[in-house]
RODO-2510 file (C-alpha; in nm, 4 decimals, decimal comma):
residues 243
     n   res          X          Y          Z
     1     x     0,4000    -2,0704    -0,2258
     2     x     0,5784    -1,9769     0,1134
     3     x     0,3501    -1,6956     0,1678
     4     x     0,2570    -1,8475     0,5394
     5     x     0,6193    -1,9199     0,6361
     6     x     0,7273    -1,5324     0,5912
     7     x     0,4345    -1,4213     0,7693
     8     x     0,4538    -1,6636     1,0409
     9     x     0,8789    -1,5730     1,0652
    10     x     0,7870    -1,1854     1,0500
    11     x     0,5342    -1,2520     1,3590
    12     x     0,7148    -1,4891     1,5750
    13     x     0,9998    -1,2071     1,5432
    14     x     0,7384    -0,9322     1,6009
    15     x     0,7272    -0,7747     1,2704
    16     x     0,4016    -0,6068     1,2157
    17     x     0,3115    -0,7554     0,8335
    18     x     0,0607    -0,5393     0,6030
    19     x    -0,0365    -0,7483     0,2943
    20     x    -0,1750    -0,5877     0,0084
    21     x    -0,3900    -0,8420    -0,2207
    22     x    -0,6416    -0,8226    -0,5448
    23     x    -0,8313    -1,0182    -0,3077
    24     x    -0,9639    -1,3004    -0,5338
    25     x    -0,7743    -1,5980    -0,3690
    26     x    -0,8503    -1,5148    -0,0469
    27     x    -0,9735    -1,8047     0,1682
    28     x    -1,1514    -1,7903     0,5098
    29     x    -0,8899    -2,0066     0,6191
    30     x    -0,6041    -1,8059     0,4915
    31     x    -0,7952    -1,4608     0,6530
    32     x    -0,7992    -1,6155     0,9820
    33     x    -0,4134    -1,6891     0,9611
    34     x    -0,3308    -1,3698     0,8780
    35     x    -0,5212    -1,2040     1,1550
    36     x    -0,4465    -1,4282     1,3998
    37     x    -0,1062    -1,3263     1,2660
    38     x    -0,1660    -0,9463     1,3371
    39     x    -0,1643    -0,8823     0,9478
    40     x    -0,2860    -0,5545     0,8266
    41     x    -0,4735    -0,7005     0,5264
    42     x    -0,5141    -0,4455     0,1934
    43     x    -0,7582    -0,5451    -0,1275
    44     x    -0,6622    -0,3348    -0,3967
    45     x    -0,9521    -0,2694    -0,5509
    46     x    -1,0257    -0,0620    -0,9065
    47     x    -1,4078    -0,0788    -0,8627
    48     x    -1,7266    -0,2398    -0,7402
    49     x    -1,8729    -0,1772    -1,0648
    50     x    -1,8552    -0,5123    -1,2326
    51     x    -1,7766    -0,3852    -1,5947
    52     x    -1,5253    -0,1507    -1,4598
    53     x    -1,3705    -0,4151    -1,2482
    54     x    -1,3672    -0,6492    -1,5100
    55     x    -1,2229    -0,4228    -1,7924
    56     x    -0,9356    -0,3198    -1,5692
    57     x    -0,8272    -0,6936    -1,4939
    58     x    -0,9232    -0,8817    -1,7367
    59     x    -1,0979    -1,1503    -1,5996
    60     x    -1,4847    -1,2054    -1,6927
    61     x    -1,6763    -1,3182    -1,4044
    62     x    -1,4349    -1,2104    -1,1420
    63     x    -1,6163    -0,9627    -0,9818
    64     x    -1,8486    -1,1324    -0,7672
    65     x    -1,6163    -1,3562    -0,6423
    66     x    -1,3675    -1,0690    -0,5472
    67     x    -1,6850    -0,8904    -0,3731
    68     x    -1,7728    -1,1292    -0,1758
    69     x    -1,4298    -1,2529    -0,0357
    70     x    -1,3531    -0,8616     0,0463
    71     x    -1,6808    -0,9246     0,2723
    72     x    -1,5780    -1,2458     0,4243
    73     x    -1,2482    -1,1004     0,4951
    74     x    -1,4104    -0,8127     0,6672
    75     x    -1,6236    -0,9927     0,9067
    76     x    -1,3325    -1,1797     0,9997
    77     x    -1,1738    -0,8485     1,0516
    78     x    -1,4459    -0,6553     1,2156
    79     x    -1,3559    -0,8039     1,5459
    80     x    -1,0027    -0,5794     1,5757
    81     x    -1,2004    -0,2462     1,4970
    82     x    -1,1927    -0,0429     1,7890
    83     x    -1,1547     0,2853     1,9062
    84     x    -0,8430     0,4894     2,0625
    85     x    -0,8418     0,8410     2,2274
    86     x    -1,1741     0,9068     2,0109
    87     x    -1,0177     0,7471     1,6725
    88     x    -1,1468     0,4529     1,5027
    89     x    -0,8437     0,2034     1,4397
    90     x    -0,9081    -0,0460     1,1614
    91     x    -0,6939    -0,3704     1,0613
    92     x    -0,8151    -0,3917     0,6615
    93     x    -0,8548    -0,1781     0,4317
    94     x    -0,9388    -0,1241     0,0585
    95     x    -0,7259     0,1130    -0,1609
    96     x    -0,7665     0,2315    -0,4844
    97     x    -0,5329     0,3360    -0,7539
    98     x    -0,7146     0,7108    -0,8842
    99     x    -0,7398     0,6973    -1,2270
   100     x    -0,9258     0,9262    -1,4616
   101     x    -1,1283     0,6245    -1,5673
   102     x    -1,2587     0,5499    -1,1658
   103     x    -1,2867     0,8561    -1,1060
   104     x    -1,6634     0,8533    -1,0842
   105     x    -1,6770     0,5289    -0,8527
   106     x    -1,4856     0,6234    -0,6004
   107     x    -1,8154     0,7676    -0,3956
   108     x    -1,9340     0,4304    -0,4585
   109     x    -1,6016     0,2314    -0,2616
   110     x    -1,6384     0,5038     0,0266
   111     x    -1,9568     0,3585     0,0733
   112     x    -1,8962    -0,0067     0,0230
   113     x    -1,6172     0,0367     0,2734
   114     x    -1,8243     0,2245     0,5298
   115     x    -2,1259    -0,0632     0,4657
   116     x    -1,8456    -0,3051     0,6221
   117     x    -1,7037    -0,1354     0,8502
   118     x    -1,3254    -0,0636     0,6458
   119     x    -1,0475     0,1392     0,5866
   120     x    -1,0720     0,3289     0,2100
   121     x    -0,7295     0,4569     0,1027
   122     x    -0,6612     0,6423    -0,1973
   123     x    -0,3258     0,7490    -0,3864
   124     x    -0,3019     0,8718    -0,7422
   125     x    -0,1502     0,6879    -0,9827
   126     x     0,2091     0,6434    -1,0543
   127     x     0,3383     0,7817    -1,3462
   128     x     0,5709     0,4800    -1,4053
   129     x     0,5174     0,1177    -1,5378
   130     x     0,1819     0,0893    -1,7326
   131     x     0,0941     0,4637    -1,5554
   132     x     0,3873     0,6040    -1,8100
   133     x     0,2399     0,4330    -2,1043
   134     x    -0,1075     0,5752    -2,0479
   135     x    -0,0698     0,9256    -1,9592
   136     x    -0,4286     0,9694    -2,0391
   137     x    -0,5062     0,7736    -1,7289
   138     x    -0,3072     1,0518    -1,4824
   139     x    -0,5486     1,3055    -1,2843
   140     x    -0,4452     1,6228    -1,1676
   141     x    -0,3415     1,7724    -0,8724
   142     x    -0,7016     1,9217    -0,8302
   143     x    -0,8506     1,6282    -0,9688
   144     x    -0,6445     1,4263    -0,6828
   145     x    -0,8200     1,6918    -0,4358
   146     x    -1,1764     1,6402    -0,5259
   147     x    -1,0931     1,2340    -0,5754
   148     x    -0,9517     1,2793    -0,1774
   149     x    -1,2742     1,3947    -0,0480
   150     x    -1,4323     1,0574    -0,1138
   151     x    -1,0966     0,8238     0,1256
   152     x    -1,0796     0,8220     0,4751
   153     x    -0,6721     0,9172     0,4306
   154     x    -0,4523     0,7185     0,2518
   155     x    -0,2181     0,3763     0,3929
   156     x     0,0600     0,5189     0,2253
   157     x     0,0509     0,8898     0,3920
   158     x     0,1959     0,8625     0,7764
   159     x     0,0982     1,1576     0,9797
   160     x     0,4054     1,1333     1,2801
   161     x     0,6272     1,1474     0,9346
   162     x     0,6040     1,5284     0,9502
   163     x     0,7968     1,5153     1,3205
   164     x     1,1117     1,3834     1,0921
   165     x     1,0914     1,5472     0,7199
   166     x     0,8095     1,8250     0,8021
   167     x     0,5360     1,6828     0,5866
   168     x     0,3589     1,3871     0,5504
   169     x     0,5143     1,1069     0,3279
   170     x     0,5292     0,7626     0,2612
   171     x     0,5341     0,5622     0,5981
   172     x     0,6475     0,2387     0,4269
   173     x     0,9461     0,4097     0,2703
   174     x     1,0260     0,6362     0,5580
   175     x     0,9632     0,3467     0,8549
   176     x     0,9265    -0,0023     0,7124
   177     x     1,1942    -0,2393     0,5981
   178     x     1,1232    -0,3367     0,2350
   179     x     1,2906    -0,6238     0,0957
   180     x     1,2929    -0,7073    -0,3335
   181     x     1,2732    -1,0947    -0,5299
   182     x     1,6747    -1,0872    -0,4992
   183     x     1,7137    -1,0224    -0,0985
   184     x     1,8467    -0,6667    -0,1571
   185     x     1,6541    -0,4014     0,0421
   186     x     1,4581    -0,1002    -0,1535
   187     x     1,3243     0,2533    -0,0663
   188     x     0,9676     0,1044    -0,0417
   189     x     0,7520    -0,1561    -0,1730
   190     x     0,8719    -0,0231    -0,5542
   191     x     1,1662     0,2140    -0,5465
   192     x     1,5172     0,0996    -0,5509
   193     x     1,5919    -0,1917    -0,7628
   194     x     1,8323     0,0479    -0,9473
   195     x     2,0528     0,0745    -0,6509
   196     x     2,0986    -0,2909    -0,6093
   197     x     2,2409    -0,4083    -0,2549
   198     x     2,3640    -0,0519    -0,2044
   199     x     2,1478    -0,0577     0,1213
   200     x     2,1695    -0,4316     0,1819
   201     x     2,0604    -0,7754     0,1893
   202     x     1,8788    -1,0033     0,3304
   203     x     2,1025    -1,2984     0,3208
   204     x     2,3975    -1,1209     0,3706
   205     x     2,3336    -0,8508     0,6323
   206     x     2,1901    -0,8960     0,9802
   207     x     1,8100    -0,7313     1,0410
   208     x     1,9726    -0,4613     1,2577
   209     x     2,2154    -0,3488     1,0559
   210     x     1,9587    -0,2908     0,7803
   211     x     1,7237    -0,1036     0,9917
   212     x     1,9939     0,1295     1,1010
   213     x     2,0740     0,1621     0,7323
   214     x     1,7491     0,2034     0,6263
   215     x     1,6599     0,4644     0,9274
   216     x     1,9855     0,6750     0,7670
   217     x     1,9139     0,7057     0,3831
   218     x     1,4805     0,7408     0,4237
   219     x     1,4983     1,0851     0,5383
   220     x     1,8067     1,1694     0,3468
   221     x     1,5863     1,0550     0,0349
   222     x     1,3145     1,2777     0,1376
   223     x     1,5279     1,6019     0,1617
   224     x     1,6155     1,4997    -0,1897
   225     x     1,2319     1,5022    -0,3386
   226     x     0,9452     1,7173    -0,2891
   227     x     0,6552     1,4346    -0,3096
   228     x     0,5478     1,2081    -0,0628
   229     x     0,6270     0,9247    -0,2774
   230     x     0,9701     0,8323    -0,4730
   231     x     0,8431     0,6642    -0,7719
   232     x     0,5919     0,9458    -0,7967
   233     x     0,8490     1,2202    -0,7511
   234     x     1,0596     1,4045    -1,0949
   235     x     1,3137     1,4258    -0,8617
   236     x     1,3582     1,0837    -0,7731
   237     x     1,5961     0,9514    -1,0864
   238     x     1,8646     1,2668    -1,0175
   239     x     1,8674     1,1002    -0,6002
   240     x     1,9506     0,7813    -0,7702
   241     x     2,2379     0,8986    -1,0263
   242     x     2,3806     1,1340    -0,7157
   243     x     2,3598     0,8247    -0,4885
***
């Protein structure tokens, strides 16, 4: 309910804000906010088939509604796209969740994104939460290769990460500051409740003091792990027993 009070605190304190969104509440009024905001606005997106969009959330007649706020949102957006020493920077994006059961639309997002004039980001699934219980749903490794062909990159891979830990990783765990429900401060957007305030609160702790903290422990996690990603690293659960 206090969605526009955080974003308008993390701007007027210069925080760039990236909000990630199923995209079926989105108003035009709300999608100029954010961008006169300077939010980096994400639909998560499973398909643009409507059947396959439907069957993964659950919602009959959802689709076109979803569809055609992702296009609102991108005209709104189109006005930031621009390009920079020969590189075209975009300010929305869709990303998709590669499953073995999207597999074969993913061709069809690249070019729904490219019809718009967006950002298509792809990273396999997770193999925690619902991604544990459905193992049947996890692609591999080469499957991940031939699913990569169809993104432009990914939002969660950050290229300047391999100047710190030698390979790209997650630039949300590695640079941002990611704050849970309860105040306390995680690895990323996921990754970290188990530590509790270990690396600090909100309400307790000023915002320097956590990014200091939070600058400290990122690349010690990632000398820990081999992935790019804690919550989709084996490794991850012996960092957290050792921390």
């Amino acid at each position: 309910t206090n969605l526009r009070e955080i974003i308008q605190a993390a701007f007027d304190n210069s925080f760039t804000t990236t909000l990630i969104t199923n995209g079926h509440a989105l108003t035009e009024d709300l999608v100029r906010f954010l961008f006169a905001r300077n939010v980096t606005l994400v639909v998560s997106l499973f398909s643009v088939q409507k059947e396959l969009y439907e069957m993964d959330n659950g919602l009959p007649d959802s689709h076109h509604k979803t569809i055609e706020n992702i296009r609102m949102a991108a005209g709104v957006y189109r006005e930031a796209n621009r390009i920079v020493n020969g590189k075209h920077v975009r300010r929305m994006a869709i990303h998709a969740t590669v499953q073995a059961d999207n597999l074969a639309d993913l061709q069809n997002i690249e070019m729904f994104c490219d019809e718009i004039g967006i950002f298509f980001s792809l990273a396999p699934l997770a193999a925690v939460g619902g991604g544990a219980c459905h193992s049947e749903l996890l692609i591999s490794e080469d499957g991940m290769a031939d699913a990569g062909m169809h993104g432009h990159n990914s939002i969660i891979l950050s290229r300047t990460a391999s100047r710190e830990v030698r390979r790209q990783v997650c630039g949300t765990c590695l640079y941002g500051l990611n704050v849970g429900f309860d105040g306390n401060v995680l690895f990323d957007a996921h990754a970290g409740y188990d530590v509790g305030g270990l690396l600090g609160n909100v309400r307790r702790d000023s915002i320097d003091v956590l990014v200091k903290r939070q600058r400290k422990f990122a690349p010690a996690l990632f000398r820990n792990i081999t992935g790019f990603c804690p919550v989709r690293d084996p490794a991850w659960p012996g960092f957290l027993k050792r921390l």
